[in-house]
N, C-alpha and C positions, 0 to 999 in steps of 0.2 A: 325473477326479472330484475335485471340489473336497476340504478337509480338512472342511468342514460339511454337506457331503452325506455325505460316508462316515461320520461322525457318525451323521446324521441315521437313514444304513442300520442301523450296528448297534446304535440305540437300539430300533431293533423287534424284537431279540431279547431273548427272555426267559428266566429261569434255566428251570429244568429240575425240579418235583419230582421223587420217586423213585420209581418206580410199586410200592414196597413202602410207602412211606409211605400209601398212596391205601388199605391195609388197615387202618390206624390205625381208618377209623369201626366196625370189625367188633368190634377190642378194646374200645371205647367204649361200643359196643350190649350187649357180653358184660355190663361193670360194673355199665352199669345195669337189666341182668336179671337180674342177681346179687340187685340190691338188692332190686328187687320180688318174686324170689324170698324172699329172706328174708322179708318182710312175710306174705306167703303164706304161711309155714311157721311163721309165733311163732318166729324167730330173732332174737335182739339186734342192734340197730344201734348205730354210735356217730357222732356228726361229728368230724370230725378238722381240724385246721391243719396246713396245710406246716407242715416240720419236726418234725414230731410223729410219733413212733414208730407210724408207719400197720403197720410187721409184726407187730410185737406185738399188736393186733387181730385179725388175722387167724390170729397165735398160739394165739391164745384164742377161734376161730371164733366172732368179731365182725365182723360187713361193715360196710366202715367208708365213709363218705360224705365229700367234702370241697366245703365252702361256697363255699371260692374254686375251685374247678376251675365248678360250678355257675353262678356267678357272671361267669366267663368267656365261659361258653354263652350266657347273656342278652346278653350286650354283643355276641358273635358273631353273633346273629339279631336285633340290631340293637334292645332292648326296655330293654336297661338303664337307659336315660332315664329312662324312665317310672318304673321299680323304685324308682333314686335320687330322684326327685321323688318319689314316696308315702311314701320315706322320711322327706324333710324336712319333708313336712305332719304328721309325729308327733313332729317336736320334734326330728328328729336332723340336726346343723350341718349348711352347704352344704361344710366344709374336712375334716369325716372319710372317713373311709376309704371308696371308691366299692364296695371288694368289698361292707363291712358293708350299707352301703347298699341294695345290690342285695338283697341277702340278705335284710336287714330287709323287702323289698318284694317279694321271690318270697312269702315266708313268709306274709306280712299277704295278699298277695293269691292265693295256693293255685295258684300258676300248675305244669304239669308238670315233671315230671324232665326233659326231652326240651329245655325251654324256659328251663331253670334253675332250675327250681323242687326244693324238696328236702323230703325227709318227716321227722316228727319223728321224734327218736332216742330209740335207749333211755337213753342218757346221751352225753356230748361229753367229747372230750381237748381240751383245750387248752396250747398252750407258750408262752413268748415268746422262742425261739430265733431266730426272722427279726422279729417284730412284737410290739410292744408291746401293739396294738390290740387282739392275737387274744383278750386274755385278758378285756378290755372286751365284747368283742364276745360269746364264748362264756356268761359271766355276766348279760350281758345279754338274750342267748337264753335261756337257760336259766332264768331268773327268768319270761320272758314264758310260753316254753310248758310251766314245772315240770318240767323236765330235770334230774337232776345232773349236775354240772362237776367233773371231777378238773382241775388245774391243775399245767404240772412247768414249774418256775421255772430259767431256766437263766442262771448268768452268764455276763458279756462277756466276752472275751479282752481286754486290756489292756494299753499297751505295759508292758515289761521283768517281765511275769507269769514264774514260773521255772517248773520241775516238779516241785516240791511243791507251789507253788499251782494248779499244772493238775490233778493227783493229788489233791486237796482239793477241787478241782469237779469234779471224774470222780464221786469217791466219792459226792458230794453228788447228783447227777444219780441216778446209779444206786441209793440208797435212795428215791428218787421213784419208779424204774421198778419196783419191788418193790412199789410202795404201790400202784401201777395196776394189780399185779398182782390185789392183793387187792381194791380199788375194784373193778375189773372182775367179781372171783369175786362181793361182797358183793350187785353188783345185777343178774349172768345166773347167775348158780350155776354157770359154767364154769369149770374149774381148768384151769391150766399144763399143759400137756403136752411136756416140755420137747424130746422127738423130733421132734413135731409143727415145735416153735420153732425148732428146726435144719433144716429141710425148708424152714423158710421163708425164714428167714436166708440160706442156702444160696443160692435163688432170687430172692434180693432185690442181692445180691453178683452175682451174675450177671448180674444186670440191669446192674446198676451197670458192669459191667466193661465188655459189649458198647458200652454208649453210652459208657464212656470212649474204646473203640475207636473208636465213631464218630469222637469231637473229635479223635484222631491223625489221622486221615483228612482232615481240615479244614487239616492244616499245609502240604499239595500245593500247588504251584499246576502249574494252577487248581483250585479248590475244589471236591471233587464232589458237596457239598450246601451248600445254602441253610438260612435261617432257614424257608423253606416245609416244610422236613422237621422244623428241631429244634423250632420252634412249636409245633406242636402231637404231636409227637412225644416234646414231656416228657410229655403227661396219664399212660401209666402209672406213669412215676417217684413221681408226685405218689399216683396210686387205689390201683395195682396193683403196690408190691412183695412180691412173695414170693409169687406165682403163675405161674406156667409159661409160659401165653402170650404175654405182652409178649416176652419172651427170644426166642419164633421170631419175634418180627415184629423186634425189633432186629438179628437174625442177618439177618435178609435185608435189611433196610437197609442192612447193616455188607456183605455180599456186592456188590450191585448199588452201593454207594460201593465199595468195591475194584474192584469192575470198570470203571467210571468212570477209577480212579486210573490201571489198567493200562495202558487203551486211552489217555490223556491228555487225557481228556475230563473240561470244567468243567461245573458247573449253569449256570455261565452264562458264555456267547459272548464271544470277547473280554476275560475278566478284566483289568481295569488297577488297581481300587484295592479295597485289604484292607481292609475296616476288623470294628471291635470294635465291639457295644454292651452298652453297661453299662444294668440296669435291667430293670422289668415292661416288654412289649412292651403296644402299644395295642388291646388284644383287638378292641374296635369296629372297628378299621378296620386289620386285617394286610396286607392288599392295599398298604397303603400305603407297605410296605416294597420293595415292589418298584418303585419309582418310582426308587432310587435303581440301578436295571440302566440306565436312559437315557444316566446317568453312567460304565458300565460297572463299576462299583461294588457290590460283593458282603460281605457281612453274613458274618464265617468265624468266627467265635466271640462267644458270649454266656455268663458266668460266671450269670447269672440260670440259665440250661437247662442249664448245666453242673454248679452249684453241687447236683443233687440227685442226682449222683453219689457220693453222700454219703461210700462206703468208698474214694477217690483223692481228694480234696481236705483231709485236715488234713494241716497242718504241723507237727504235734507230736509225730503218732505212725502207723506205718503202720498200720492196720487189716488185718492179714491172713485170708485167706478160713482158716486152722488155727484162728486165736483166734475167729474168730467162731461155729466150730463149737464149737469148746470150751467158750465161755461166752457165750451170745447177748446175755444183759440186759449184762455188764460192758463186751461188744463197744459195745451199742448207747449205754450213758451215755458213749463216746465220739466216736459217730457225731453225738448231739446238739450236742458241742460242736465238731463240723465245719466249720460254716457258715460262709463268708465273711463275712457280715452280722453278726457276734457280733466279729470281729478289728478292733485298732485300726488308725488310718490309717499307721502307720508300713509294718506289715504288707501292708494291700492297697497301697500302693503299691506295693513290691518286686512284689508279686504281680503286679500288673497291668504293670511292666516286663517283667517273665520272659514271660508270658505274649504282650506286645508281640512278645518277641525270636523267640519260637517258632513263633508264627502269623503273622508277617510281616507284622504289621500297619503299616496306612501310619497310623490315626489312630483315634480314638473315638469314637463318639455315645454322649454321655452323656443319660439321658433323668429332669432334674428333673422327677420324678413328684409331681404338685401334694398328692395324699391320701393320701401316702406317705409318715411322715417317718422310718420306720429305713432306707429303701431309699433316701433322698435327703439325709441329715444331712450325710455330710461331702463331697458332690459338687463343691462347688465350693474346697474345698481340695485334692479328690483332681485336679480338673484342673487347680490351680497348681501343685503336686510334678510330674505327669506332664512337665507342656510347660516350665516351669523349670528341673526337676533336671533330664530326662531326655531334651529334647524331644520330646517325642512331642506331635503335635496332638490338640488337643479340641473337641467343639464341645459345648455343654448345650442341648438343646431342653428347652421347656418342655410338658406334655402331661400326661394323666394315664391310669391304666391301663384304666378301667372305665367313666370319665365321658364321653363323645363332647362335654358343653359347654365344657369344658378344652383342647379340644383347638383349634390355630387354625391350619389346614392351610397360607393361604398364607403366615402368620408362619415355620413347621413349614421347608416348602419352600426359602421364601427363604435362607435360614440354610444349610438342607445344600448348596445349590446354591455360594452365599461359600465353604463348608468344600472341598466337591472341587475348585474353582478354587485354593483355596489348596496340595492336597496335589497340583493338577497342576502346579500352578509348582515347588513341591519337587522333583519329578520332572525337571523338564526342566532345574534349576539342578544 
């Protein structure tokens, strides 16, 4: 058999999900019969942004909704177009942000929960701990359908910041958390329950821990999961911390990847090339990540689906599951300033080598996200550090998360296809 026929054979194999991940739509159905329960009951809702203290709602027995998980689900069932186009017939640019968008155009057009569609809140958090936009976005909402907006304003991490100026935005953070305290008491009449707070904390760490487990799992080779599990295997990180259920469904993830690891068995056939991706995945069209299995090329870490493992990702302080019991609000004005996305590029480089070294990555897809610009600012100075200092290769496609007209598949293709001929010649040199 020739080397382009045997090629040819193991390009028909495909990864592998986990058939614990295939219960993900059960927790998904729970959240949003959650919701509609609340409604049915006169219970407060709130909207929430990534990075926004989603336990703390739930703290304060608030069900909390989030615009971009919604948002995702349209582009998923393939309608986002349309959402984005209704958007820009009311005036909002064709260059911002595709969640807003969507969002803007579920809402204007009453479409279901099921479909992306989201219901009005009793009022909205917003932060700009990952995005700038969230807080345009929430205020903007909020003015259109007479919602109140609380807002917690979080500084950058910046290089040579010391720990007094990190202790000085901890402190800062954390009297906003106090103030959402009350915001939230002033307009559901619900108080603190601070036991309550620690049950959930508790279960939000937990979370956190199991899907850090996961990513150790990921350093194998071969890989016993794919991006087909951590895709859509973030939405509880994102709806549901500090609830019970996600935790059994990532323990059986985290089992059935162990078992995988045992036996020496990959998600996918023939693993040859590691790579990283940085950035939002293309919600519209996830399938299209698996094109890169033809290459026998495997997706083993994403800091995006990682980065909301919020209590193992800062550098500055550990987050222990003792401190977090002990003081949940001081814990969490820490967790706020977790985020990869908030560190300057000094930092995520080092990061993103560590992380090259550990995962055995052969190279990068960096995804310049067109309606993106905190996820996308310093990407193309992050891939001249990488492959200069460090060499580690890169490639930037250009695409965006929500939008399907941004996206230009056989531009997209061409490019990955130059990138693995590049990291196969590495290989054989």
């Amino acid at each position: 058999m020739s080397n382009s026929q045997e090629r040819e054979k193991t390009q028909r194999k495909k990864s592998k999900m986990l058939d614990a991940t295939k219960s993900l739509k059960n927790i998904m159905g729970r959240h949003y019969l959650a919701i509609e329960q609340a409604y049915r009951d006169g219970n407060p809702t709130a909207w929430a942004t990534s990075g926004s203290p989603v336990e703390l709602l739930y703290a304060m027995k608030v069900q909390p909704m989030l615009p971009e998980n919604s948002a995702t689900m349209s582009a998923a069932q393939h309608i986002s177009k349309d959402l984005i186009e209704l958007a820009e017939t009311q005036g909002f640019s064709y260059d911002l942000c595709s969640y807003f968008k969507t969002n803007i155009g579920a809402v204007s057009k009453g479409i279901n929960t099921f479909k992306g569609g989201i219901r009005k809140p009793t009022f909205m958090m917003a932060t700009d701990v990952i995005c700038d936009t969230h807080v345009d976005w929430f205020q903007t909402q909020g003015e259109r359908m007479n919602v109140p907006v609380y807002l917690i304003d979080v500084p950058h991490i910046v290089s040579n910041v010391n720990q007094r100026q990190y202790q000085y935005y901890k402190k800062y953070v954390e009297e906003q958390l106090w103030g959402l305290m009350d915001f939230i008491q002033e307009h559901t009449g619900n108080e603190l329950d601070m036991e309550h707070a620690r049950k959930v904390a508790e279960n939000s760490y937990k979370l956190s821990e199991v899907w850090r487990d996961i990513y150790e799992l990921r350093k194998n080779i071969p890989s016993p999961i794919s991006t087909k599990d951590t895709f859509g295997g973030l939405f509880p990180l994102f709806t549901m911390p500090g609830l019970k259920p996600p935790i059994k469904l990532y323990k059986r993830m985290y089992r059935e990847a162990k078992g995988r690891v045992d036996a020496g068995i990959g998600a996918l056939p023939n693993e040859e090339f590691r790579l990283g991706f940085e950035g939002i995945p293309f919600w519209y069209n996830l399938k299209y990540f698996a094109m890169l299995e033809k290459f026998n090329a495997i997706i083993v870490y994403e800091p995006y689906t990682f980065a909301f493992a919020k209590f193992f990702s800062n550098p500055f302080e550990e987050i222990s599951k003792e401190r977090l019991l002990k003081d949940p609000i001081e814990a969490m004005s820490s967790l706020m300033l977790s985020f990869w996305y908030i560190f300057d590029l000094e930092t995520r480089v080092k990061w993103f080598k560590k992380t090259t070294e550990d995962w055995k990555i052969d190279g990068w897809i960096l995804h310049n996200n067109v309606s993106c610009r905190p996820n996308t600012a310093t990407i193309y100075d992050l891939k001249r550090h990488l492959q200069d200092d460090y060499d580690i290769p890169c490639l930037i496609i250009d695409a965006d998360q929500n939008d399907p007209r941004k996206f230009n598949e056989i531009q997209v293709s061409n490019r990955i296809e130059s990138f693995i001929e590049i990291l196969r010649k590495r290989k054989e040199t």
